[in-house]
C-alpha positions as a printed Julia matrix, in Angstrom:
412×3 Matrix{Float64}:
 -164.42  33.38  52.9
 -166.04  36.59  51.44
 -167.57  36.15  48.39
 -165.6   38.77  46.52
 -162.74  36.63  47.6
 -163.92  33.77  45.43
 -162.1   32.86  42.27
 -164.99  31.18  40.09
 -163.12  31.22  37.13
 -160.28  29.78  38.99
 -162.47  27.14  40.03
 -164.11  26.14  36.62
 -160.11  26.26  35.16
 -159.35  23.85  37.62
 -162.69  21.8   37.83
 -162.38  22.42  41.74
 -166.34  21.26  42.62
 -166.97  18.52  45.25
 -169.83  15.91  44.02
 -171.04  13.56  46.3
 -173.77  10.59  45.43
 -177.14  10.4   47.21
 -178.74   6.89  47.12
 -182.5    6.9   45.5
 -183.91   3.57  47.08
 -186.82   1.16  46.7
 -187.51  -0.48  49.99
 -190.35  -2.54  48.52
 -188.0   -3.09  45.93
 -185.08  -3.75  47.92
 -183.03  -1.95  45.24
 -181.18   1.35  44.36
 -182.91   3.18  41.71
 -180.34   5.68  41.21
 -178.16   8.07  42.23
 -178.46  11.98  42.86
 -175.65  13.93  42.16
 -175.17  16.62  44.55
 -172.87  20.03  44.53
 -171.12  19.86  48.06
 -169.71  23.22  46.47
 -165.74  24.1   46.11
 -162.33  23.34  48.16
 -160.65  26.94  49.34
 -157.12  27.4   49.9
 -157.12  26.73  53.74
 -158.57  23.42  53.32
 -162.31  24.46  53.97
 -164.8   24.19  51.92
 -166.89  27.18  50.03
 -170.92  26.69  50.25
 -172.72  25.85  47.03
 -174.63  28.63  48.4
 -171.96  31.2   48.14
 -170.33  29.55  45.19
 -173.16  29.9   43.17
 -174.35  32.95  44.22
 -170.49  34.89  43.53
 -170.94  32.62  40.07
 -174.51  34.38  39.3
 -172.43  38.1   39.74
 -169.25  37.15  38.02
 -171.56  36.13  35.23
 -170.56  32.59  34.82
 -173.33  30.8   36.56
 -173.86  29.12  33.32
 -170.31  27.73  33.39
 -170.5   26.28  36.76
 -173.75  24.87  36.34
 -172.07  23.43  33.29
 -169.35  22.0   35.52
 -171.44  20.43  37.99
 -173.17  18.08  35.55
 -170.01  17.4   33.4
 -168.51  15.86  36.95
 -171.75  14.18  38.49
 -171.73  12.41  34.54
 -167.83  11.55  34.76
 -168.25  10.37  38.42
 -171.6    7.83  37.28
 -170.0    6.17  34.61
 -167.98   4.22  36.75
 -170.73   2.37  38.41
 -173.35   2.61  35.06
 -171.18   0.16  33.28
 -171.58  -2.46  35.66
 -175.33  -1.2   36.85
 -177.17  -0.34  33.43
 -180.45  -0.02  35.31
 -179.39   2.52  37.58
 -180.51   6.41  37.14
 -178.71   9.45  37.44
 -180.66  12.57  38.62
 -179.38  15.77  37.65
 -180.16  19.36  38.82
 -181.7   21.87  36.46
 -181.51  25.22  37.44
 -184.78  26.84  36.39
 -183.73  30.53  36.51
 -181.23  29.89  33.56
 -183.29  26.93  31.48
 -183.8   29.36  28.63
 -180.28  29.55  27.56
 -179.87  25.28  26.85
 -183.22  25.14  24.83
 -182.02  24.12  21.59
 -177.9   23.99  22.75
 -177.52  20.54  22.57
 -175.34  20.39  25.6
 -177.21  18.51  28.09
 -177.84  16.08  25.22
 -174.4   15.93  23.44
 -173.28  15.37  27.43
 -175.16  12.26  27.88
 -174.36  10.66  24.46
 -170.87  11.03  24.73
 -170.79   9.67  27.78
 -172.48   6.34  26.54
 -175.33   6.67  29.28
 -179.04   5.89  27.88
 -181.06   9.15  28.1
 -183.7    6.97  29.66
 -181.3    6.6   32.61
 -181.25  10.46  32.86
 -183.62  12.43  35.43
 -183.55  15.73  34.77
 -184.61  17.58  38.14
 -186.33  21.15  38.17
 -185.04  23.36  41.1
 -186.52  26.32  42.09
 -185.81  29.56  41.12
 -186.83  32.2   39.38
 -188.32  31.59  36.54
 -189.21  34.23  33.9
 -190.15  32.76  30.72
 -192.48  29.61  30.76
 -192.33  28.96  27.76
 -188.65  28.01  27.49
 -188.98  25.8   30.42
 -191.94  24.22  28.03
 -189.75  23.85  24.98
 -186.85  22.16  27.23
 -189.72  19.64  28.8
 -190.46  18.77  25.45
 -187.29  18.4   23.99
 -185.73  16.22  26.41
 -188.77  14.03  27.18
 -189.14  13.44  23.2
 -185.64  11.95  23.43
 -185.89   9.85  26.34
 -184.99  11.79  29.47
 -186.93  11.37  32.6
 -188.28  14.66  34.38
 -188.46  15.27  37.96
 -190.11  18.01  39.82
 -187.72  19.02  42.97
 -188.38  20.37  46.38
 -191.9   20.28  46.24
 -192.86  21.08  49.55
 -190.95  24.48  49.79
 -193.38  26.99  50.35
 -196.29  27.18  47.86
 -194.42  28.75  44.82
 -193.6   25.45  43.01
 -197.07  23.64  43.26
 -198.36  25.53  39.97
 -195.01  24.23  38.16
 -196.86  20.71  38.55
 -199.13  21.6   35.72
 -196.54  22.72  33.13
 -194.12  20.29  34.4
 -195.9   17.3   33.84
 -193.18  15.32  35.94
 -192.64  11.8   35.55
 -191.24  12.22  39.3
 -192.1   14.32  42.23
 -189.69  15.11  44.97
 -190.81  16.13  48.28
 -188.52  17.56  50.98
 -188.18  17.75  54.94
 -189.91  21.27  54.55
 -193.19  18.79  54.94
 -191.43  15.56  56.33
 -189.49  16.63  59.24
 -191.75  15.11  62.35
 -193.96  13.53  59.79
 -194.2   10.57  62.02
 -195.8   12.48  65.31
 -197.68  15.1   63.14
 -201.16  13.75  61.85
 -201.62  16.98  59.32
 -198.26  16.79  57.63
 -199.19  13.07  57.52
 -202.74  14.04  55.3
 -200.91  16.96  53.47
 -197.78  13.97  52.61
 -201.2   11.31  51.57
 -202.7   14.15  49.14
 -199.79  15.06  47.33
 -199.11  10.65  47.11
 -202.64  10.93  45.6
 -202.38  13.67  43.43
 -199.06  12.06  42.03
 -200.44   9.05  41.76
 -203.53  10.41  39.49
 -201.15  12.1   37.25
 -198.67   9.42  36.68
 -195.89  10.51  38.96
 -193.99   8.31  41.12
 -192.99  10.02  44.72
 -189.36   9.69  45.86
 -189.02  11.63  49.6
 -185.74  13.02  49.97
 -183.89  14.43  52.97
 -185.06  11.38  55.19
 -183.12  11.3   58.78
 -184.5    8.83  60.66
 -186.1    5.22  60.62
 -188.98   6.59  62.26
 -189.73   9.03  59.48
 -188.65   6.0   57.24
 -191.21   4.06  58.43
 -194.03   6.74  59.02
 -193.43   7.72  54.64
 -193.38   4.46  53.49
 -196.74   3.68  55.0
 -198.3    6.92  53.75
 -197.34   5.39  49.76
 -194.16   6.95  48.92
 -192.34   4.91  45.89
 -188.82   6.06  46.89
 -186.72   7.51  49.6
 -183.5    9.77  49.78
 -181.46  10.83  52.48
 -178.85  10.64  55.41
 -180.47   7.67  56.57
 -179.69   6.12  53.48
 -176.08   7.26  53.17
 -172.74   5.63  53.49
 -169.45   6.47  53.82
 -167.54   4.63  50.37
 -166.98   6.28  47.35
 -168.46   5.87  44.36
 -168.23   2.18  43.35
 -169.48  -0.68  43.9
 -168.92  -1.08  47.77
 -170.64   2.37  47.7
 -173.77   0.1   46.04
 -173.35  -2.82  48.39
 -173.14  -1.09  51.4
 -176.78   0.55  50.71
 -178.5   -2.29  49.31
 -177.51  -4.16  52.68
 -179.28  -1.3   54.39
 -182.16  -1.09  52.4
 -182.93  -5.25  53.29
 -182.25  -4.37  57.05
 -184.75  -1.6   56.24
 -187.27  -4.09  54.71
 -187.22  -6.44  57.19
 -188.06  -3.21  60.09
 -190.5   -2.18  57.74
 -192.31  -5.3   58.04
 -192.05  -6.11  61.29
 -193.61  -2.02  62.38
 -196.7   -3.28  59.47
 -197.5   -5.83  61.67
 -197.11  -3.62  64.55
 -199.36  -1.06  63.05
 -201.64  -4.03  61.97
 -201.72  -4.66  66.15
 -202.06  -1.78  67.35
 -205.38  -0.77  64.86
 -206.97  -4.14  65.87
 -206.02  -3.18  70.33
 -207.65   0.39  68.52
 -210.93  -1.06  66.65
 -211.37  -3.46  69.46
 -211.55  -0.65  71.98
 -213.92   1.23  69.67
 -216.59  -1.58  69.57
 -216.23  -2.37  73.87
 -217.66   1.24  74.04
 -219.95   1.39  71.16
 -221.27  -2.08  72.05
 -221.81  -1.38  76.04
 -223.79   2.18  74.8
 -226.03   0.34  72.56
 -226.45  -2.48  75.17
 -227.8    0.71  77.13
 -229.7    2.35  74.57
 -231.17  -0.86  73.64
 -232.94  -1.26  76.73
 -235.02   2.93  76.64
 -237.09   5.03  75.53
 -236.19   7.84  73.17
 -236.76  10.0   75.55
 -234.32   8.47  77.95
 -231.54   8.63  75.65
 -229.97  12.13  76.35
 -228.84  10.97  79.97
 -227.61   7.69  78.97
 -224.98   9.17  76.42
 -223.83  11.87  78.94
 -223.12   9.36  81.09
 -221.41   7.3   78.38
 -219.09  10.57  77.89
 -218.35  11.3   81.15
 -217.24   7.46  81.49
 -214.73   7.5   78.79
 -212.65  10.24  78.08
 -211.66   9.78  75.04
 -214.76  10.47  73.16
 -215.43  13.83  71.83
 -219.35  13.9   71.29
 -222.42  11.12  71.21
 -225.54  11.57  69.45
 -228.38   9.41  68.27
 -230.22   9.51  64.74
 -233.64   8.29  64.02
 -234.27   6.28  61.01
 -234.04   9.3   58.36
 -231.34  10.73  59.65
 -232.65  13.52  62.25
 -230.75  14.04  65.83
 -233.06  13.15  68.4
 -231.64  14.48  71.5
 -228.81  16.73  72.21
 -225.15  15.96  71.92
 -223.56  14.46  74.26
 -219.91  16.31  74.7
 -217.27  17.88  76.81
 -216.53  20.54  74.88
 -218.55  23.46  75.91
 -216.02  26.53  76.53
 -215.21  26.79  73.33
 -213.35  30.23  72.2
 -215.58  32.59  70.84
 -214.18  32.96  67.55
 -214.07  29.21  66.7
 -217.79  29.05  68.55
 -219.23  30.82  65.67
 -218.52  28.35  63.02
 -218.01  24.84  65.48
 -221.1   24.11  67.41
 -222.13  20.87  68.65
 -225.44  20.12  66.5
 -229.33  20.5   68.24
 -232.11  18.32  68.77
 -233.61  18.26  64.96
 -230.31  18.49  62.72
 -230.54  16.49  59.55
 -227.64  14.35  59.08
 -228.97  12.45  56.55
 -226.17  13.83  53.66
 -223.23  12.64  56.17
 -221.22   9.47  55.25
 -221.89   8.06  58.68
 -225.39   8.09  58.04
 -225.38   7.88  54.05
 -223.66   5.28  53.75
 -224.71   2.99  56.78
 -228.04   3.52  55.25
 -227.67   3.24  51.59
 -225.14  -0.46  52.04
 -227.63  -1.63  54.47
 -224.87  -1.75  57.23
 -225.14  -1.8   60.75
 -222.05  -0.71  61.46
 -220.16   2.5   60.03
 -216.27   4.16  60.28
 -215.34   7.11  58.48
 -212.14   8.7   57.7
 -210.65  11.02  59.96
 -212.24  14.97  59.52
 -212.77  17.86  60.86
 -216.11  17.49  63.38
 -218.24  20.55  62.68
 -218.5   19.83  66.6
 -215.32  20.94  68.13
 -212.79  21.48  64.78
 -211.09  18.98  66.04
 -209.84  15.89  64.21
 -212.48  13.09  64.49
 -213.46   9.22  63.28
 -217.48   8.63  63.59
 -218.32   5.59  64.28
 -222.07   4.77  63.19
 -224.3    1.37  64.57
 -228.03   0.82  63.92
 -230.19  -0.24  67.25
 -233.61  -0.56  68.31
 -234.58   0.64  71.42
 -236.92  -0.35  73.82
 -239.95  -0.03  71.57
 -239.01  -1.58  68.57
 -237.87   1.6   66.99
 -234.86   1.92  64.67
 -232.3    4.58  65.33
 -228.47   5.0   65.03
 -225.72   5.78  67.52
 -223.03   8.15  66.57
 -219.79   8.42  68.79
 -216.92  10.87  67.74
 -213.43   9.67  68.59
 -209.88  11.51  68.0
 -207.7    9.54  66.78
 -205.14  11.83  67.71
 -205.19  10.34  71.25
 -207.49   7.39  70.85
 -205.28   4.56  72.58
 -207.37   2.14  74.44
């Protein structure tokens, strides 16, 4: 249907606007938290239906965007009752459209809404959309007036693009809402998986709880639930009642049969990092075994060989006592393209690595043992863990073995 075709006032007369409930789910929990109320858009007179997309769009030009908007949240509220009087702990998350927030500061409506309705404010998340947003400090003044009378505050779609992660900061959301834009392949994709972990962090520093929405699959289930998420949206969580309480039975039955996957891939994961850390000390152990038994000035040969023997290392090195690379390093990365050669370079006989955490801390806790975090090796910009272990060689004299693994394709 052409948009000039579209009847919005016809549509707001006759309250024609499809709502449909999204589940908001604890696993840990096993619970529902609440329910998002989403626009499916309109009903058109062959029996199709017209795109919130469109429909809001063709609203924006026939200049009653705020009517519809209106609509929306008058129906998702109408709809909720029916399961809030039985499920007072329930919330109901509602979209705020940021490009037209000025015009409700100080109307009342949102708020008169709620009350009438009998629903506790502190049951209401507000949710800030994108959009385009010209004067900050409405969007302020409607923070602050809601939030001083109980309503919850959400930040949507975080994820989208870059635009929204300075709204964080004026926002001050009690909830952040991350979408596919980041999650989609989450569970194969070890960067998305750091960039999902820092924004957990961040959240978590600032008093936000995480809920991941648009989730697909139990795989991505799975893969966001370990990286700390606190709640989860999406088809995976859907069913096909309406809004009642076999809607609410029929997802908390899937969240337990969710729980119970969830804990069997932990201990699965648990496994897998013990097969992982297991493999890591056979070849750390049979290189110090080696090392043990030369001279410094034997070493060099003995860690090329201990490269060339297993394939998934990325570079060996040893450390004397304070920290300075004896030898060279041991890698198979030496074609590297020119442009990354200039700033990744696999460090010389005489580099001080005494400011590294594989050496720092090894050192300063007295261990004889060291794993860091996954980074990025100054070696080969790839993704790397270091693994760290004091030895003494054949003289008596104290050094440390380094060995870089990815743990992008570390599986022995």
């Amino acid at each position: 249907m052409e948009a000039n075709s579209i009847d919005v006032n016809s549509i707001l007369a006759n309250k024609n606007l499809i709502i449909k409930f999204q589940p908001v789910v604890s696993v840990i929990k096993k619970s529902v938290i609440g329910l998002e109320a989403v626009c499916l858009g309109s009903s058109d007179d062959n029996g199709g239906i017209i795109s919130t997309s469109k429909l809001f769009k063709t609203a924006e030009e026939q200049g009653v965007l705020i009517e519809l908007d209106r609509l929306y949240r008058e129906k998702a509220v109408k709809e909720f009752v029916k399961v809030y009087k039985r499920n007072k702990e329930l919330l109901l998350f509602l979209d705020i459209n940021i490009s037209i927030i000025d015009k409700y500061v100080g109307s009342g409506i949102i708020m008169n809404l709620i009350s009438d309705s009998g629903i506790s404010t502190n049951n209401v998340v507000l949710q800030i959309i994108e959009g385009k947003m010209t004067n900050l400090e409405a969007l302020k003044k409607f923070i602050y007036l809601y939030r001083s009378n109980g309503f919850l505050v959400a930040l949507k779609d975080l994820g989208t693009g870059f635009a929204n992660m300075d709204k964080i900061s004026y926002v001050e959301p009690d909830i952040i809402k991350i979408n596919s834009v980041l999650t989609k392949g989450i569970e194969v994709d070890y960067y998305r998986q750091e960039v999902f972990r820092s924004l957990v962090n961040l959240s978590k520093k600032i008093g936000a709880l995480v809920v991941c929405e648009d989730i697909a699959s139990e795989q991505e289930t799975m893969m966001i639930m370990e990286l700390g998420a606190d709640m989860l949206e999406g088809s995976y969580f859907e069913n096909d009642f309406d809004l009642g309480e076999k809607f609410l039975d029929a997802s908390r039955k899937l969240i337990d049969a969710t729980a119970v996957k969830y804990e069997k891939y932990t201990e699965e994961e648990v496994k897998a990092k013990e097969m992982i850390y297991s493999g890591y000390d056979f070849v750390i152990n049979e290189a110090l075994k080696e090392l043990s038994s030369l001279t410094e000035d034997k070493f060099d040969d003995s860690i090329n060989t201990v490269i060339n023997k297993n394939s998934k290392l990325e570079c060996v090195y040893v450390l004397n006592k304070e920290g300075i690379q004896v030898g060279s390093t041991a890698t198979r990365f030496t074609d590297m393209v020119p442009q990354r050669a200039l700033i990744f370079e696999p460090a010389q006989k005489g580099t001080n690595h005494s400011l590294k955490k594989y050496y720092y801390f090894l050192k300063t806790m007295s261990l004889n043992k060291y794993v860091t975090e996954p980074y990025i090796s100054l070696a080969t910009g790839n993704l790397c863990i270091t693994i760290s272990a004091v030895f003494k060689n054949l003289e008596g004299k104290e050094y440390i073995l380094c060995v870089d693994f990815n743990p992008n394709y570390m599986s022995m």
